[in-house]
C-alpha positions as CSV (number, residue, x, y, z in Angstrom):
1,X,-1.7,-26.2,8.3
2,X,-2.4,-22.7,9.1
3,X,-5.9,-20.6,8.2
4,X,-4.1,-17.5,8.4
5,X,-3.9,-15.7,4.6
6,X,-0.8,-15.3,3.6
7,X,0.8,-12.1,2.2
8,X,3.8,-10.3,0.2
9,X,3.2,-7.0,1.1
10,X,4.9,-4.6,-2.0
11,X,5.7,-1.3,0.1
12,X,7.7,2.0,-0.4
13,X,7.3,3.7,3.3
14,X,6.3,6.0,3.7
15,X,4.4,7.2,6.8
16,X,0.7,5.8,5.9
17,X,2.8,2.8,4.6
18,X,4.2,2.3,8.5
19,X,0.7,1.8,9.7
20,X,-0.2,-0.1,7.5
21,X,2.7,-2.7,8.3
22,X,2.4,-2.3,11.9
23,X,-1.2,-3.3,11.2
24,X,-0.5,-6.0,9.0
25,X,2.4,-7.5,11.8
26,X,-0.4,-7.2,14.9
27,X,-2.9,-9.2,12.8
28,X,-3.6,-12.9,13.8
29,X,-5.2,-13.8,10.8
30,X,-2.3,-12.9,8.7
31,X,0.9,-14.6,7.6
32,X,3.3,-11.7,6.6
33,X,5.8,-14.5,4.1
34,X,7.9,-10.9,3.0
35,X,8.1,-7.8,2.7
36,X,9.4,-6.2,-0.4
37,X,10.5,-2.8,-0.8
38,X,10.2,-0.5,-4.0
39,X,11.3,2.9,-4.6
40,X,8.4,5.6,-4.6
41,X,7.7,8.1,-1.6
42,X,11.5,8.1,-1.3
43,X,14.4,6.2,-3.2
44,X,15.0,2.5,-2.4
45,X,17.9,2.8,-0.1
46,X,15.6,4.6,2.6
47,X,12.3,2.3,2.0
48,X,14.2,-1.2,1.8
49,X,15.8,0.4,5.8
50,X,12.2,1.7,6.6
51,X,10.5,-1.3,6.0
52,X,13.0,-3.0,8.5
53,X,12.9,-0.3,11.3
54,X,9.2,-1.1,11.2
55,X,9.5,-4.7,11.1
56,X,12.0,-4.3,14.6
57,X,9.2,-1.2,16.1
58,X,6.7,-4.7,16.1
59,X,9.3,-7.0,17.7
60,X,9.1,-8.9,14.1
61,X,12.7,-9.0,13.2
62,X,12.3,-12.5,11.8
63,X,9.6,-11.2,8.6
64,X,12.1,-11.4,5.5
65,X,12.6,-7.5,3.9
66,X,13.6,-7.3,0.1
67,X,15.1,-4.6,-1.6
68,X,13.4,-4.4,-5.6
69,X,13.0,-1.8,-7.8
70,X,15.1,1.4,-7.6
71,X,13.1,2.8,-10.2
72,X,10.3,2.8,-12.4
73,X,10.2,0.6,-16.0
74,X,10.5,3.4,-18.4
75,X,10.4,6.7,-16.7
76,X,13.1,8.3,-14.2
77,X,12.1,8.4,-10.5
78,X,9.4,10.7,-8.9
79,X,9.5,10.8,-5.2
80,X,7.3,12.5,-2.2
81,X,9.7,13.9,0.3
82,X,7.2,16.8,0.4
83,X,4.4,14.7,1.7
84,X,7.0,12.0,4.2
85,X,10.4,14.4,4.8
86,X,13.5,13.6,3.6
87,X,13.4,10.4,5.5
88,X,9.9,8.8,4.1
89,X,9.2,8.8,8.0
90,X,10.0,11.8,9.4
91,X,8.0,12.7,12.6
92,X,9.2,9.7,14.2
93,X,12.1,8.5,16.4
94,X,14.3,6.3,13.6
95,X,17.1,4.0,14.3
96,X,19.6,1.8,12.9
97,X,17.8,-1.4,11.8
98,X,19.9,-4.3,12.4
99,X,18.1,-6.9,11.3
100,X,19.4,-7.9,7.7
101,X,18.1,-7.3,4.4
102,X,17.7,-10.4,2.6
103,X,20.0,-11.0,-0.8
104,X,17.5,-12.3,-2.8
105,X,15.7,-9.5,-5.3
106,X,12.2,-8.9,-4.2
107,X,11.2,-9.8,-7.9
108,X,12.6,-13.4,-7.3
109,X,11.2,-13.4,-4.2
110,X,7.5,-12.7,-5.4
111,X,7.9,-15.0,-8.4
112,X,9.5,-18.0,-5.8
113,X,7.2,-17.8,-3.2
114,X,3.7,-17.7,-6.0
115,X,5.5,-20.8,-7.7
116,X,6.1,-22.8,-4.5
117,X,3.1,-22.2,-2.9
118,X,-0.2,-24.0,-3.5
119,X,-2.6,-21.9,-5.9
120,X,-4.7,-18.8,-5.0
121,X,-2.8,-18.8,-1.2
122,X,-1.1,-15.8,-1.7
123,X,-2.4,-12.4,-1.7
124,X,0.0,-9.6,-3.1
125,X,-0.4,-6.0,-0.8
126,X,0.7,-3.3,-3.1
127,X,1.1,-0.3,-1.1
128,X,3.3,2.0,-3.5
129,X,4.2,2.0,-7.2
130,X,3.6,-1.4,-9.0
131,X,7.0,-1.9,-10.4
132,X,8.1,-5.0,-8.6
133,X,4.4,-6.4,-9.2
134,X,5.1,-5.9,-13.2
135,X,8.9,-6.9,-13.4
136,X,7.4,-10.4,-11.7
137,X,4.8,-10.7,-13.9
138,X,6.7,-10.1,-16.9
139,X,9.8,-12.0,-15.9
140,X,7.3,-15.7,-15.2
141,X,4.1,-14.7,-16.5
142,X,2.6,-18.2,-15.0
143,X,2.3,-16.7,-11.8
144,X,-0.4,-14.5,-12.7
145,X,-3.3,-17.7,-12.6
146,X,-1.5,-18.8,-9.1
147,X,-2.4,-15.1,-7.2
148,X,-5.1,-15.2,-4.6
149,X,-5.7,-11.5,-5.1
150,X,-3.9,-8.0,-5.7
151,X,-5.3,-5.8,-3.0
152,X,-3.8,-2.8,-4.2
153,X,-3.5,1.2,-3.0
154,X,-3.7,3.8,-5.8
155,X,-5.8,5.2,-8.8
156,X,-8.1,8.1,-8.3
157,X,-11.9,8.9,-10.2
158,X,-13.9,11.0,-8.0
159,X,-11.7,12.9,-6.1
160,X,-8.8,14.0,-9.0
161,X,-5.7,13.6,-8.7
162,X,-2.6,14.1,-5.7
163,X,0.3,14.7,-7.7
164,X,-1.4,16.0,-10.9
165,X,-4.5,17.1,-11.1
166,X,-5.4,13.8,-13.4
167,X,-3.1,11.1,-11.2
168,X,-2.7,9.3,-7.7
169,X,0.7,9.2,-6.9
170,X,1.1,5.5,-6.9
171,X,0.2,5.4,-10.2
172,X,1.7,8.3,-11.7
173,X,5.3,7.0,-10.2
174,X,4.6,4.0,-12.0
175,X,2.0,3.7,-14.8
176,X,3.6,1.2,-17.1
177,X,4.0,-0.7,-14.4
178,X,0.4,-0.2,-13.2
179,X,-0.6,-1.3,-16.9
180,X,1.0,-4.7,-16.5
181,X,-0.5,-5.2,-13.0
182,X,-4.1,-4.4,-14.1
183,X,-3.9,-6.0,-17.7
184,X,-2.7,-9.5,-16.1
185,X,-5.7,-11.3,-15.3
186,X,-5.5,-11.5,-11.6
187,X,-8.7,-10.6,-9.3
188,X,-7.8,-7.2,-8.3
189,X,-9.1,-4.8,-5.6
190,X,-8.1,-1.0,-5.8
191,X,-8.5,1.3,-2.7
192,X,-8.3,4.8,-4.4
193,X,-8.5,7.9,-3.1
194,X,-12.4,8.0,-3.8
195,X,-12.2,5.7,-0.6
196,X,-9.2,6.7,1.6
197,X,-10.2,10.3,1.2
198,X,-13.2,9.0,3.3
199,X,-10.6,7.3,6.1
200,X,-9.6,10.5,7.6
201,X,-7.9,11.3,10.9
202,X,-9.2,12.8,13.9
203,X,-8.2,13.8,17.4
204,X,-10.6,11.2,18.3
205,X,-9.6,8.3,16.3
206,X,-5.5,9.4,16.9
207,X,-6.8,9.2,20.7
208,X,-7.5,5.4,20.4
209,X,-4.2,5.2,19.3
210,X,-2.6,6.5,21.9
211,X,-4.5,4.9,24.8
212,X,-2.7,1.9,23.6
213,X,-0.3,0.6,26.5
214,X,2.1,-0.1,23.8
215,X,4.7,1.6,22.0
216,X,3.1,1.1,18.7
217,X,0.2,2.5,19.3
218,X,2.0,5.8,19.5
219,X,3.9,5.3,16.8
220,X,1.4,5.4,14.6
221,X,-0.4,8.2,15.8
222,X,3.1,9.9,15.6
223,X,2.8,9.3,12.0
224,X,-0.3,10.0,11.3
225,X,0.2,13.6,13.3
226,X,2.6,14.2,10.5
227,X,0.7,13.7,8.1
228,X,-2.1,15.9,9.6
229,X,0.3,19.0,9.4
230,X,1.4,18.3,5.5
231,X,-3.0,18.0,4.9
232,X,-3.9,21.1,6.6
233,X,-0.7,23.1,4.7
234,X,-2.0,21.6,2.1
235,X,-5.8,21.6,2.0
236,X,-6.8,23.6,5.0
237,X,-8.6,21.3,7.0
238,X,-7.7,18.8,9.8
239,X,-7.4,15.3,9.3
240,X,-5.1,13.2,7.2
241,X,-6.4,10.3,5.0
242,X,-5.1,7.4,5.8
243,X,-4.2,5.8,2.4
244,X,-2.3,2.2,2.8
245,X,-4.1,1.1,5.8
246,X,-7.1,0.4,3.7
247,X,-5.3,-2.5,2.3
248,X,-4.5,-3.9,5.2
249,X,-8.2,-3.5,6.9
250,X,-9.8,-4.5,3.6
251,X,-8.0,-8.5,4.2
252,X,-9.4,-8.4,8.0
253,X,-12.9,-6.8,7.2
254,X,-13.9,-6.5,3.8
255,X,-17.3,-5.5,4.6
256,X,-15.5,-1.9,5.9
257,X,-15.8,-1.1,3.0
258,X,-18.1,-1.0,-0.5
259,X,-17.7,-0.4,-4.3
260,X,-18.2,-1.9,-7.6
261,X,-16.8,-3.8,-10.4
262,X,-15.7,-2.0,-13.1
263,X,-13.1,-1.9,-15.8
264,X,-9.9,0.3,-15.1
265,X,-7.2,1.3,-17.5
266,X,-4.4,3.9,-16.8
267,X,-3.5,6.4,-19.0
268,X,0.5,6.5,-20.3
269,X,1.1,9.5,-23.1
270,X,-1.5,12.1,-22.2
271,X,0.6,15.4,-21.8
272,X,-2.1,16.0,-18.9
273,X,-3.1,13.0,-18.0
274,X,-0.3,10.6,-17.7
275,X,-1.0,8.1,-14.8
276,X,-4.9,9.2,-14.8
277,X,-6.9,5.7,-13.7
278,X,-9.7,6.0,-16.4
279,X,-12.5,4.1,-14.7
280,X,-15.7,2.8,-16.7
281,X,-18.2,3.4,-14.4
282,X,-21.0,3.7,-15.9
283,X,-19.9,0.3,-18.2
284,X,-19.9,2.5,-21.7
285,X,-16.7,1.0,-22.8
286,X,-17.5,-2.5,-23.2
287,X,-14.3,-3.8,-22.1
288,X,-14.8,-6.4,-19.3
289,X,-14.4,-5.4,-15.5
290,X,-10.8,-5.8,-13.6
291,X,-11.6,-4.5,-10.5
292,X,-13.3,-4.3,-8.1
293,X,-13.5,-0.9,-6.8
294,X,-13.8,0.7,-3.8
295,X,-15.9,4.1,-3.0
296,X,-17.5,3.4,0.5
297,X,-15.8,2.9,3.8
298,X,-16.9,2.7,7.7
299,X,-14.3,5.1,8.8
300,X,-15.0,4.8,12.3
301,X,-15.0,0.8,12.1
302,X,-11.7,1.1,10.0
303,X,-9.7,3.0,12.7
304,X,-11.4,0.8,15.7
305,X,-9.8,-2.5,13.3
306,X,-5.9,-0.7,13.2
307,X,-6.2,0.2,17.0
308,X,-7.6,-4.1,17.7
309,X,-4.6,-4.4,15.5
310,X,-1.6,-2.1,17.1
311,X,-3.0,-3.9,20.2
312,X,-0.9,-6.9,19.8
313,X,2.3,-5.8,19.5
314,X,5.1,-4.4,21.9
């Protein structure tokens, strides 16, 4: 017997997504079952070979890395080599991985491991589009009631949109997809931008990165250096948000972070909108809340949680 949580994480890296696994790997109090890889900030051949370069940068050749979805359910591919570089990880040293990539789909992964395992152990980390979340819910629709949680990144209320002025890019990729997820039942917690706009970078917080006596530690600051220079291209300012971590640190210390329950649907044939996260806040719909949905976050504490967490490994 084990009191770790155990965890799929559903990932599509990504440089935010890299910290967020490194993260996840250095945590004691997680069991990382799989990873499973879905194409969104760059096609599936580069994040199924990402996933396992980061698996090998935390000594963790051993976690099991699936390849999913090459694309979305009904719409072609939108990718964000603009935002991560041709790679998905540019602006850090990449190798060869040469641990294997597991035969077995992701979506047969998911749907094994939530059959096999007792109910409400397993938590399900979505940190890019939802596809392989909504082809295993659709394929063995009983697993839904056996979920401990989705802990999901994506959607967008308060602060717009990053792709389109309406949608978050995890959800624009995706919608359909995203539909399935949040229609099925399952206790859900979304990390939008509202809240990882609020997780920003600093030279500070990239500092207790790098006092790390580990290689990690400066791979992720690495990363999230890259990211800095795409945010102040793009916005003008210094300091990157730090989207997918906030999945991560929301497992390890929930009370990082506050928000409320509401009811969220996401918006698929709006010319302007498509992908738009339409979130009842005020409760005028009367449809029941889905998620639980997070606003508030201590960034300081949040960044002082990945560094405890980079910590651990090589």
């Amino acid at each position: 017997m084990t009191d770790k949580r155990a965890i799929i994480i559903d990932t599509d890296p990504g440089q935010d997504d890299a910290v967020a696994i490194l993260a996840a790997l250095g945590a004691p109090e997680l069991d990382v079952l799989g990873i499973t890889a879905v194409a969104g900030n760059v096609p599936l051949a580069l994040t199924q070979r990402n996933a396992r370069i980061i698996c090998e940068w935390a000594g963790r050749p051993e976690v099991p890395v699936f390849a999913g979805a090459a694309s979305p359910l009904l719409r072609p591919l939108v990718t964000a080599e603009h935002v991560h570089g041709k790679t998905g990880m540019d602006g850090v040293p990449l190798h060869e991985p040469t641990m294997p990539l597991q035969p077995q789909h992701a979506v047969d992964f998911i749907v094994h491991t939530l059959r096999s395992r007792p109910v409400g152990s397993v938590t399900l980390c979505a940190l890019g589009p939802l596809t392989n979340l909504a082809l295993a819910l659709r394929l063995a629709p009983d697993i839904a009631p056996r979920i401990k949680e989705i802990v999901l990144m994506g959607g967008s209320y308060f602060e717009g949109g990053n792709i389109t002025p309406a949608a978050e890019f995890n959800i624009y990729v995706d919608p359909h997809a995203a539909d399935v997820v949040l229609r099925c039942g399952a206790p859900i917690v979304m990390m939008p931008l509202d809240v990882t706009h609020k997780a920003r970078t600093s030279a500070e917080r990239i500092g207790w990165l790098r006092a790390l006596p580990n290689r990690a530690g400066n791979l992720a600051a690495d990363t999230m250096t890259t990211l800095e220079r795409y945010d102040v291209q793009r916005y003008g300012e210094f300091g990157a948000p730090l989207h997918d971590p906030t999945v991560i640190a929301y497992l390890l210390q929930p009370a990082l972070f506050s928000g409320r329950q509401v009811n969220v649907a996401v918006e698929l044939a709006g010319e302007l909108t498509l992908g738009a996260t339409v979130i009842d806040w005020w409760g005028v719909s009367g449809r029941a809340a889905n998620v639980h949905y997070m606003t508030e976050v201590d960034a300081d504490g949040f960044f002082r949680l990945l560094a405890n967490c980079l910590a651990q490994l090589p």
